[in-house]
C-alpha positions in Angstrom: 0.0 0.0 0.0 2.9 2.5 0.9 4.3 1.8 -2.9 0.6 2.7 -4.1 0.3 5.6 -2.2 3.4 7.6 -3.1 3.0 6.2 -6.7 -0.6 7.7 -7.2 0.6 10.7 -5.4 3.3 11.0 -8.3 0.6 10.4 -10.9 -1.7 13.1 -9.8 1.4 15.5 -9.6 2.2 15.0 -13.0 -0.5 15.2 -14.6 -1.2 18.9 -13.0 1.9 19.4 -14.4 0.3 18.6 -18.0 -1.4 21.6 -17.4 1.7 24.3 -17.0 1.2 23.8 -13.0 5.1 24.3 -11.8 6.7 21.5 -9.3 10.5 21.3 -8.0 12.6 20.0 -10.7 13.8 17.9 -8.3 10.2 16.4 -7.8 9.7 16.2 -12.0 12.3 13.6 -11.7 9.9 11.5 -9.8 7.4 11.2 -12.9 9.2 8.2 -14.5 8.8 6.4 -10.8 4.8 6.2 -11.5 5.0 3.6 -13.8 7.9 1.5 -11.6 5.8 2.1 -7.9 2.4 0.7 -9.4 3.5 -1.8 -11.4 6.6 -3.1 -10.6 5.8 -2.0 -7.0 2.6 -2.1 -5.9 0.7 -4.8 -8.4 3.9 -7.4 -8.0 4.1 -7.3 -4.1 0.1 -7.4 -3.9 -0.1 -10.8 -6.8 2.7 -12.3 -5.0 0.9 -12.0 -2.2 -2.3 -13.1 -3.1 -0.6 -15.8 -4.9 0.7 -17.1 -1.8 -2.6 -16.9 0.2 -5.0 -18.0 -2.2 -3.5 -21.1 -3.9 -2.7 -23.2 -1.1 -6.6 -22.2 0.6 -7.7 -23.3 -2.9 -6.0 -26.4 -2.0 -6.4 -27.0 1.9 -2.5 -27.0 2.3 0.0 -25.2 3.9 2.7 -23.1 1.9 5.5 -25.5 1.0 8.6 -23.0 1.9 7.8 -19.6 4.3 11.5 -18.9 4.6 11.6 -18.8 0.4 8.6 -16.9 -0.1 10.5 -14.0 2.4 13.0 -13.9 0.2 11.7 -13.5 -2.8 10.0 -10.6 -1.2 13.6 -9.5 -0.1 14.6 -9.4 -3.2 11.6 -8.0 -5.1 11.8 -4.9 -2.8 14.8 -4.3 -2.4 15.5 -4.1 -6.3 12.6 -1.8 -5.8 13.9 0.8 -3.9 17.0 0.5 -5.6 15.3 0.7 -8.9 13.7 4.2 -7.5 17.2 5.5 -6.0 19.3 4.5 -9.2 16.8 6.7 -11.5 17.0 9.8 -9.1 21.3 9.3 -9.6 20.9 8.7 -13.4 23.6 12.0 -14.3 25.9 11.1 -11.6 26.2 7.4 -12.3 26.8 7.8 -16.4 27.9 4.7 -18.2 27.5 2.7 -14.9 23.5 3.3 -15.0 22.7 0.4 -17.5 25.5 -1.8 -15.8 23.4 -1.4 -12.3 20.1 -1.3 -13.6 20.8 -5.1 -14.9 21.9 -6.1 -11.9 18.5 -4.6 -10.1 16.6 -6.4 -12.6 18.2 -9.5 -12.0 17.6 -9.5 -8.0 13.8 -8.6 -9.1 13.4 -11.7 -11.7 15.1 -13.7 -9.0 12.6 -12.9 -6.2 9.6 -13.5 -9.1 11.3 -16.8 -10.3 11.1 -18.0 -6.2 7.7 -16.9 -6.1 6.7 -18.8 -9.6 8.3 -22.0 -8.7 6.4 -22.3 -5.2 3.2 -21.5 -7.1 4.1 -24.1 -10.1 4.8 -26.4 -7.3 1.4 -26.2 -5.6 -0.4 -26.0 -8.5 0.7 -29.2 -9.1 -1.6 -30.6 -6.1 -5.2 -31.1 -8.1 -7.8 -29.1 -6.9 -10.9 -30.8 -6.3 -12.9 -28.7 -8.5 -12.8 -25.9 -11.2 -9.5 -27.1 -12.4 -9.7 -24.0 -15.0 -8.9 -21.3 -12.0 -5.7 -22.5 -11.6 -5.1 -22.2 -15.8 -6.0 -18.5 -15.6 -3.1 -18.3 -12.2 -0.4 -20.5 -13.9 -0.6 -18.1 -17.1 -0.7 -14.9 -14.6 2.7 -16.0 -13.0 3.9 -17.1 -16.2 3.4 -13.4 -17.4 4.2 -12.1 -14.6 8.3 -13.9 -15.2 8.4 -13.5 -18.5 7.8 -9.7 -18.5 10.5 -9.0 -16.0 12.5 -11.6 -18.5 12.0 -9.5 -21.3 12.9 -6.2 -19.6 15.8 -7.4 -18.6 17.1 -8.8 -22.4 15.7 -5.3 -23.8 18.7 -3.8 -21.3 21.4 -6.3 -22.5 20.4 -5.3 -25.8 21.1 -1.5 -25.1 24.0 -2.0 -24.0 25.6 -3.6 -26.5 23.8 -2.0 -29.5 25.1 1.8 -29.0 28.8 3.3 -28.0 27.6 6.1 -26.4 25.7 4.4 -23.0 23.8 8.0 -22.0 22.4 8.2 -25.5 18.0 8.8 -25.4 17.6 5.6 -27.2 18.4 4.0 -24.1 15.4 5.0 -23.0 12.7 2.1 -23.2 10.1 2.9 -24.6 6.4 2.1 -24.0 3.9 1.5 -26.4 -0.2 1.1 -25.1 0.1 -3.0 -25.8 3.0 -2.9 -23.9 1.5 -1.5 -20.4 -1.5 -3.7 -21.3 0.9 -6.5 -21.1 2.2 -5.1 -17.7 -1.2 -5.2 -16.7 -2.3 -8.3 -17.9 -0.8 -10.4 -15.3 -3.1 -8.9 -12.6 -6.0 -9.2 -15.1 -5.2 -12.9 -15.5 -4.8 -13.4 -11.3 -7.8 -11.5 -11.0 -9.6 -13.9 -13.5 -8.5 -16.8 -11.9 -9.7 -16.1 -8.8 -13.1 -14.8 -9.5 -14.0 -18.0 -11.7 -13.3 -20.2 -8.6 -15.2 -18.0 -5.9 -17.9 -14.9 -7.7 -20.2 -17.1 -9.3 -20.9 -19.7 -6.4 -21.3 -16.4 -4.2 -23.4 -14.5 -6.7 -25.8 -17.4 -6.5 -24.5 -20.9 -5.4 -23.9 -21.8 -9.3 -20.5 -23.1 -11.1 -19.5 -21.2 -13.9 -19.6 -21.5 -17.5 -17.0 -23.9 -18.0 -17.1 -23.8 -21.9 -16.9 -20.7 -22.4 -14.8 -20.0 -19.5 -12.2 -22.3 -21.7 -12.9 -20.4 -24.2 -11.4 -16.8 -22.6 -8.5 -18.8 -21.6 -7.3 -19.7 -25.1 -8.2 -16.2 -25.8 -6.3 -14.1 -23.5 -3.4 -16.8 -24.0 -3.3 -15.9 -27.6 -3.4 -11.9 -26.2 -0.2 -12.6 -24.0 1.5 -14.9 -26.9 0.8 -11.9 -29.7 1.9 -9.1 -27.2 5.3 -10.7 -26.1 5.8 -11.4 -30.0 5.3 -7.9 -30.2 7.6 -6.4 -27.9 10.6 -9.4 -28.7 10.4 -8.4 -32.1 10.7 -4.8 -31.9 7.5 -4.2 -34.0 4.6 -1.6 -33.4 2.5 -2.9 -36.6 -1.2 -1.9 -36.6 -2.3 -5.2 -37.2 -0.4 -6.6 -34.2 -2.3 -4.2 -32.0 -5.5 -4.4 -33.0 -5.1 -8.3 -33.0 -3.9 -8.2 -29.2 -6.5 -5.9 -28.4 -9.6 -7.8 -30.4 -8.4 -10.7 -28.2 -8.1 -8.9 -25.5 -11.8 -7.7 -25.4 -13.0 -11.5 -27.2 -11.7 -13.5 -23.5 -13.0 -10.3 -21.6 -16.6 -10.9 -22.8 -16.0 -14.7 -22.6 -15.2 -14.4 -19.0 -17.7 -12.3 -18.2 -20.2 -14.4 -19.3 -18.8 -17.6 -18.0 -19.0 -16.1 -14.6 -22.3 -14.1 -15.1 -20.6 -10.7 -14.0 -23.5 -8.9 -15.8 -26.4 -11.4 -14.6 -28.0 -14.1 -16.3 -29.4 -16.4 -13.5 -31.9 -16.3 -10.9 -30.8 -14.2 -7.6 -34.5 -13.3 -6.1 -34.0 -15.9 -3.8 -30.9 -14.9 -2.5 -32.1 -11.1 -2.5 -35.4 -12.1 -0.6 -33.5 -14.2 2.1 -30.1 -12.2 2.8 -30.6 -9.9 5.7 -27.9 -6.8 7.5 -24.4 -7.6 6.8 -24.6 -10.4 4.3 -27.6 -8.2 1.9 -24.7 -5.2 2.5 -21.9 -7.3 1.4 -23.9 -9.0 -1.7 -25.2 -5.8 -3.0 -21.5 -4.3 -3.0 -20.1 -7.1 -4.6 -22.7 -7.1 -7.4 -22.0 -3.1 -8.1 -18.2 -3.9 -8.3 -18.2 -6.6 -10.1 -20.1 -5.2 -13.1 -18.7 -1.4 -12.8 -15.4 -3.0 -12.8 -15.8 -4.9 -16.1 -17.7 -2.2 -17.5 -14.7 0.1 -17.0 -12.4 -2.9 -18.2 -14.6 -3.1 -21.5 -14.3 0.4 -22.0 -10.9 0.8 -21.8 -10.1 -2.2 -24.3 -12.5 -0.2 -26.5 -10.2 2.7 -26.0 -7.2 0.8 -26.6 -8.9 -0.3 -29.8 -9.2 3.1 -30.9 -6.0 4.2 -30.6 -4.7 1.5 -32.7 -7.1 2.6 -35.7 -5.7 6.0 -35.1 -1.8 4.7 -35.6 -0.1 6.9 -37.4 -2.3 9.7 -37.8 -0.4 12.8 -37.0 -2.6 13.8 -33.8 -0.1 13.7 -31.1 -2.7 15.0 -28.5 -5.5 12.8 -29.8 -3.4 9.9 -29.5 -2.4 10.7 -26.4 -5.4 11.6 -25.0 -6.6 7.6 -25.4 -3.3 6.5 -24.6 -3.7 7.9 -21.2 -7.7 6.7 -20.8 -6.9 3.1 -21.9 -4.3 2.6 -18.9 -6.1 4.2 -16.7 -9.5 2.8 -17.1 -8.1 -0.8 -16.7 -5.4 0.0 -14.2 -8.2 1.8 -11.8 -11.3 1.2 -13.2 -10.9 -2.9 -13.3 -7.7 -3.8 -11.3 -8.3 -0.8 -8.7 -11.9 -1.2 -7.9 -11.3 -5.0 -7.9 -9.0 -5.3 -5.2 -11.1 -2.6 -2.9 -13.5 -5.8 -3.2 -11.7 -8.5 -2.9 -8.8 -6.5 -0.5 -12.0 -6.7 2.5 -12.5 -10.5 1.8 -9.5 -11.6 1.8 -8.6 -10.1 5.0 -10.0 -11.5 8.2 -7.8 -14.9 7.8 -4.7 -13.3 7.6 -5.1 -10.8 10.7 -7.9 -12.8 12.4 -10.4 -10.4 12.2 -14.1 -9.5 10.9 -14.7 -7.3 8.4 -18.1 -5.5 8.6 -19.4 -4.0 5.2 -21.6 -1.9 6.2 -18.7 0.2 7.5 -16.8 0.1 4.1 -19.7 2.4 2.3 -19.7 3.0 -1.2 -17.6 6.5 -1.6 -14.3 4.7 -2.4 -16.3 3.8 -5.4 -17.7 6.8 -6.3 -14.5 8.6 -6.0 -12.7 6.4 -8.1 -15.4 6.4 -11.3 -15.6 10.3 -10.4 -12.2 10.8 -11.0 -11.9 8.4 -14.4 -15.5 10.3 -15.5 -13.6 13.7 -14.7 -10.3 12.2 -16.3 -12.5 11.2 -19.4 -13.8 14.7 -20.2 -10.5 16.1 -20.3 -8.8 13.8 -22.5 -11.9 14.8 -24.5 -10.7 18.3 -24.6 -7.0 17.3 -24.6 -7.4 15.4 -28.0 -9.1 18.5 -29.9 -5.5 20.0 -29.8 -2.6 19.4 -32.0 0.1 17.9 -30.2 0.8 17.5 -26.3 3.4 20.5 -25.7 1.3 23.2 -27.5 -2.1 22.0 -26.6 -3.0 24.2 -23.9 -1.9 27.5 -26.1 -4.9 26.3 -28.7 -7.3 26.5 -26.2 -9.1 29.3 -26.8 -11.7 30.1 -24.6 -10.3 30.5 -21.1 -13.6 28.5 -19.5 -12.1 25.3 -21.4 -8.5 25.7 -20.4 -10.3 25.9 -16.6 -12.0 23.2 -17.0 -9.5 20.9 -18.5 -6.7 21.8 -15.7 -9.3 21.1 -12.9 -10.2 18.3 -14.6 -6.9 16.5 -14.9 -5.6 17.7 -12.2 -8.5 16.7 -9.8 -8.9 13.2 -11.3 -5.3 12.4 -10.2 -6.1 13.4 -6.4 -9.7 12.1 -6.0 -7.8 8.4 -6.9 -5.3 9.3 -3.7 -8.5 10.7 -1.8 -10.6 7.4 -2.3 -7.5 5.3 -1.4 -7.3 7.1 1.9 -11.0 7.0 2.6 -10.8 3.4 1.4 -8.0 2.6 4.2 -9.6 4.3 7.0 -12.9 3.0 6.6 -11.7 -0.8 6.2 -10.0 -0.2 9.6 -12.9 1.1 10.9 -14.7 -1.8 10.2 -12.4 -4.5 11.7 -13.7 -6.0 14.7 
């Protein structure tokens, strides 16, 4: 949580900045830590975690090795934090940079290759049902290594293609499939996890096994095409769209395999369910389908911006470049774990969590703030490239209303995390 604090803290700072608001330049050397505190940060620590807690419950059995799964943590975090403080020396360390940035990548594939092999090793135990669940957590971990795989043979091949090692090409750079790749191996946990336990909660049914099989193969296909994408060097149109059409294809399978949007009888369940358990039924129907809404919507976006490749709209572009990450990252992986997060809980620390302390306004902030987000992107893309943007803006009510806009979206994300935290603390008996 600390990494996903001071991460969303940087994000809403920079993107005020977007807007001509002036920061430290010590501070706008922070920026390029957003992507590393959520990502590499935040969403690693929290899968491994949830890797480690849910697959042996899945399972009935204790964790084969505690003392390895600490040390894969070890190293995870403190390539982390040296990740962060090598960045911040990046003029001072020169031609070392790369040389030391391998090396931190290395310690962080190590800790993930500990935490893969524990989970290959218990996913070897056969459930007793839904063997499909563990599919969708096998191929999460698998993504999750191979990304951090890549990264680190994308370094070895800056180094030895250029002389000059403080050249800008050694700057990696990421396209939209890429992040959605980054942010698939969440997608894929999350997946696994809700085919096993939403639709038996929703209403004491098993999922959609065919077509459950079906998003599988799909979003295997997405990772495959996306990691041919990125090994190859390529940023074809057609690779794109393909990753992204299968992409939204598994998204709409899975949805229906676990009836996220409905399709069976709950009047029962609605009738019976009294207090806490009505509370805590209710929330998780309203998360579950905002979340894959927003999810949908941002593959959409995604979409979009491929058809758009190579139009020479620099703001337009961007202005769905930014939506697309942000709508899954928040939207879907964001408002996923403040449901599951509460769950989850009460065996680890040993106590209850009562939903009808959590509320709703967590929720509210965070599609406020992608709503608010939304519109100015809207305004964003009508100018002509990113830089000059602001200077085409010609009615001073827009320009207003774009740099609230942005720069209040950024914050309400950091406000709903805080009232998110205090209010599941509150409601721990």
């Amino acid at each position: 949580m600390i990494f996903l604090f001071i991460g969303s803290f940087i994000g809403a700072v920079w993107m005020m900045t977007i807007f001509n608001a002036g920061v430290p330049s010590w501070f706008g050397q922070l920026f390029q830590q957003h992507r590393i505190l959520q990502i590499d940060g935040f969403l690693t620590l929290l899968i491994m975690g949830v890797g480690y807690m849910i697959v042996p419950r899945f399972r009935n059995v204790p964790l084969p090795t505690v003392k390895y799964a600490y040390l894969s943590f070890f190293l995870v975090i403190i390539s982390l934090v040296s990740h962060v403080v090598t960045l911040l020396q990046f003029s001072i360390l020169g031609d070392k940079f790369f040389l030391i940035m391998i090396v931190i990548t290395t310690l962080r594939v190590s800790g993930i290759s500990i935490f893969v092999t524990i989970v290959f090793l218990m996913l070897k135990i056969k459930p007793k049902r839904l063997r499909l669940s563990d599919y969708f957590i096998a191929l999460s971990v698998a993504t999750l290594v191979t990304m951090n795989i890549v990264e680190l043979a994308q370094m070895l091949d800056v180094i030895y293609s250029v002389d000059d090692p403080l050249e800008p090409r050694l700057t990696i750079a990421y396209t939209l499939s890429h992040i959605e790749l980054w942010l698939l191996f969440p997608i894929i946990m999350v997946f696994g996890i809700e085919y096993k336990t939403l639709p038996s909660f929703l209403g004491f049914i098993r999922p959609r096994s065919t077509i459950g099989l079906c998003s599988f193969i799909l979003i295997s296909s997405c990772v495959i095409t996306g990691s041919l994408g990125i090994l190859l060097d390529v940023e074809l149109l057609m690779l794109q769209l393909v990753f992204n059409i299968l992409f939204l294809t598994s998204v709409i399978a899975f949805t229906l395999s676990i009836y996220a949007f409905g399709g069976f009888d709950n009047s029962d369940i609605i009738r019976l369910v009294r207090g806490e358990k009505k509370v805590r039924y209710n929330l998780t129907v309203l998360h579950v389908k905002i979340s894959f809404s927003l999810l949908l919507f941002g593959i959409l976006t995604a979409i979009l911006y491929g058809i758009t490749y190579g139009e020479d709209r620099e703001a337009y572009r961007f202005a769905l470049y930014d939506l697309a990450i942000h709508t899954i990252a928040i939207g879907f992986i964001g408002i996923t774990i403040s449901l599951y997060l509460p769950l989850m809980l009460p065996p680890i620390i040993g106590k209850t969590v009562q939903f009808t302390n959590l509320g709703k306004l967590p929720l509210l902030l965070i599609v406020l703030s992608l709503g608010l987000r939304a519109i100015a992107d809207l305004i964003l893309a009508q100018g002509g490239s990113v830089p000059d943007f602001v200077s085409q803006i010609s009615s001073p009510l827009a320009y207003k209303l774009l740099y609230l806009s942005f720069g209040l979206s950024g914050w309400l994300v950091v406000i709903a995390l805080v009232v998110f935290v205090i209010a599941l603390h509150k409601s721990m008996k």
